[in-house]
C-alpha positions as CSV (number, residue, x, y, z in Angstrom):
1,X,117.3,93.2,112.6
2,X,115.3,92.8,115.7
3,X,111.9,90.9,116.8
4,X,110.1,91.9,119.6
5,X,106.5,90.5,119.4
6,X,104.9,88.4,117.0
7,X,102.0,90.1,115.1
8,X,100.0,87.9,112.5
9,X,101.5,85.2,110.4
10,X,105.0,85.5,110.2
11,X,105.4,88.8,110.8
12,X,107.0,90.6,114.4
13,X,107.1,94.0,115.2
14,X,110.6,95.0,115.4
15,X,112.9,96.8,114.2
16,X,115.3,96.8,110.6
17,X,117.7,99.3,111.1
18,X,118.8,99.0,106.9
19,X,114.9,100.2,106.6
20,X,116.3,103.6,108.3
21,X,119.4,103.5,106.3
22,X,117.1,103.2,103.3
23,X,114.9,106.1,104.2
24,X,117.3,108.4,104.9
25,X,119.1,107.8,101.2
26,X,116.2,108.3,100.0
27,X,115.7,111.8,101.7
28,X,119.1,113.0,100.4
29,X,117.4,115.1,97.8
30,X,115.4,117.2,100.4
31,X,118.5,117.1,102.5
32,X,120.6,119.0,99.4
33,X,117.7,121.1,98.2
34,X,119.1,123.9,100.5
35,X,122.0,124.1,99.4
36,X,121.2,124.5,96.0
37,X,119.7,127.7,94.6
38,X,117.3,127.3,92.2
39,X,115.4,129.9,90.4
40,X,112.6,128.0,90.5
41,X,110.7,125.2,93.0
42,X,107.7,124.7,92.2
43,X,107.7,121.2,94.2
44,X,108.4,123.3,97.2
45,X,106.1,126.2,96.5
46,X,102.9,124.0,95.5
47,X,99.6,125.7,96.7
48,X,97.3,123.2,98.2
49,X,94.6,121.9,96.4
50,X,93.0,119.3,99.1
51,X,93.1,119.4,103.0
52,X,91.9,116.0,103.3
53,X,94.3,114.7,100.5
54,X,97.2,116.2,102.7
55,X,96.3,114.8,105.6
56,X,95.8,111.2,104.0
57,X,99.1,111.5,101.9
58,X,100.8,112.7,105.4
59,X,99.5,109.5,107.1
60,X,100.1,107.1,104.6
61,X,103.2,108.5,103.8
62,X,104.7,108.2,108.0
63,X,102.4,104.6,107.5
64,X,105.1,103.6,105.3
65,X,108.3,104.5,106.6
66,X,106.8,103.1,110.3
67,X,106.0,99.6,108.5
68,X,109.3,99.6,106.8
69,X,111.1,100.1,110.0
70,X,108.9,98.2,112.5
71,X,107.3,95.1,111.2
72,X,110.0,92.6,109.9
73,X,109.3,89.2,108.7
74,X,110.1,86.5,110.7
75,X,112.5,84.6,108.5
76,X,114.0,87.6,106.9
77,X,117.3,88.5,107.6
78,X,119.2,92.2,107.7
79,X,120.0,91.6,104.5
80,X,119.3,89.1,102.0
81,X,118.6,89.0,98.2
82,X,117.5,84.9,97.4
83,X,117.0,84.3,93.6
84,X,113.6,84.8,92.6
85,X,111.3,87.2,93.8
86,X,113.4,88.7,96.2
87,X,116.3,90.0,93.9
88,X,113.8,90.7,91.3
89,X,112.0,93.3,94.0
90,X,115.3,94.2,95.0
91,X,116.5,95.5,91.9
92,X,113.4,97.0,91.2
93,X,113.4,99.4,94.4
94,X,117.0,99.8,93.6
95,X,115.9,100.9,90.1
96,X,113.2,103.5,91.8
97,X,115.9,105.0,93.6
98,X,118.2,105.7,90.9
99,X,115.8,106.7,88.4
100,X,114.1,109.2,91.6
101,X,117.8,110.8,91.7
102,X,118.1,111.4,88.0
103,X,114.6,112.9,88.3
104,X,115.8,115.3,91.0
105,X,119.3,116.0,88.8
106,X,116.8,116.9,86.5
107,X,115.3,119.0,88.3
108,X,118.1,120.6,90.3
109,X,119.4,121.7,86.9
110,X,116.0,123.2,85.8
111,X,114.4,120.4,84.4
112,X,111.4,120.8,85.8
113,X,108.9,119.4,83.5
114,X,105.3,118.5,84.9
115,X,106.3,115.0,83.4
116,X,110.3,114.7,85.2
117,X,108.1,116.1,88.7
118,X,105.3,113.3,88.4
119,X,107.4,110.3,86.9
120,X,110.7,110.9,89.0
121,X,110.1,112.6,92.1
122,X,106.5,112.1,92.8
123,X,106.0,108.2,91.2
124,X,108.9,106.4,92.4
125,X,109.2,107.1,96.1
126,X,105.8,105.2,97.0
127,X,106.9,102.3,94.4
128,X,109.8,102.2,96.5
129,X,108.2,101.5,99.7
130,X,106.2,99.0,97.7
131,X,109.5,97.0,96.0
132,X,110.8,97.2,99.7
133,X,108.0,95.6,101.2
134,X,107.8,92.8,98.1
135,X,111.2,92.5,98.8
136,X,111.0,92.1,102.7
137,X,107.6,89.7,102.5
138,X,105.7,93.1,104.3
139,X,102.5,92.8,102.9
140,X,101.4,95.7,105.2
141,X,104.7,97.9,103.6
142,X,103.8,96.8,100.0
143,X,99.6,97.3,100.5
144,X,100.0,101.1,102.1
145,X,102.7,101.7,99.7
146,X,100.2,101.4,96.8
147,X,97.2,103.0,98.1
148,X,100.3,106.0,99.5
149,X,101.4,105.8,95.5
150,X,97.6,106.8,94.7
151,X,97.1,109.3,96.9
152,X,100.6,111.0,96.8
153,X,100.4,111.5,92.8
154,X,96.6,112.5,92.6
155,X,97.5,114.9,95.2
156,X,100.4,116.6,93.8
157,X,98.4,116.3,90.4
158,X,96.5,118.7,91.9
159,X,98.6,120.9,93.5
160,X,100.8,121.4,90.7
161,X,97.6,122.0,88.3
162,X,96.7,125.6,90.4
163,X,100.0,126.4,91.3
């Protein structure tokens, strides 16, 4: 983990390169999607119900992977899981990843269920970023993270409601 300037309080912009790790596991789905034929996608084929709900999902969404990667705590370490509150929000963003790949096993194998797309594979990846950022004293991670889980599943909601 790196510090490069103090921001407010205790946090630094910087850089957290387990944050990247982190993202990119949990982009393995979209990564394997290809290489999987399914008869149908109906994640991937949504038609799009709100411009402005895109663009704000978009932005929040990018908003959280930035924050995860490039504002670091100032006492935090690349890795650390202290009793308490950190190894509780550990587990718990450890628990949103697993149960987001059993929703997309689910789904690969036809699953596809308005309820496995919401709770698994829409729900979970902005609770991630929010577990993350409990976990790694962001506030900013944890804050965007919630308003991203909002706007991400009223979004798709909607999408998936005229598709």
């Amino acid at each position: 983990m790196v510090k490069w300037i103090k921001l407010l309080g205790n946090q630094y912009l910087g850089f957290w390169l387990l944050g990247l790790f982190l993202f990119v596991i949990q982009e393995i789905p979209y990564m394997v999607m290809p290489l999987i034929k399914l008869e149908t996608n109906p994640i991937m084929t949504m038609k799009e119900s709100s411009m402005p709900l895109e663009i704000c999902e978009k932005a929040l969404g990018s908003l959280c992977i930035a924050f995860m990667l490039f504002i670091v705590h100032g006492n935090a370490s690349f890795f650390s899981i202290n009793p308490g509150r950190e190894t509780l929000f550990f587990f718990l963003a450890l628990g949103a990843l697993l149960l987001n790949f059993f929703g997309w096993i689910l789904y690969f194998t036809g699953i596809q269920s308005l309820f496995v797309m919401m709770a698994f594979i829409v729900a979970l990846p902005p609770l991630f970023y929010v577990f993350i950022g409990a976990w790694r004293n962001n506030i900013l991670l944890s804050a965007t993270g919630c308003v991203f889980f909002l706007v991400h599943f009223v979004h798709v909601w909607g999408n998936l409601r005229i598709s």
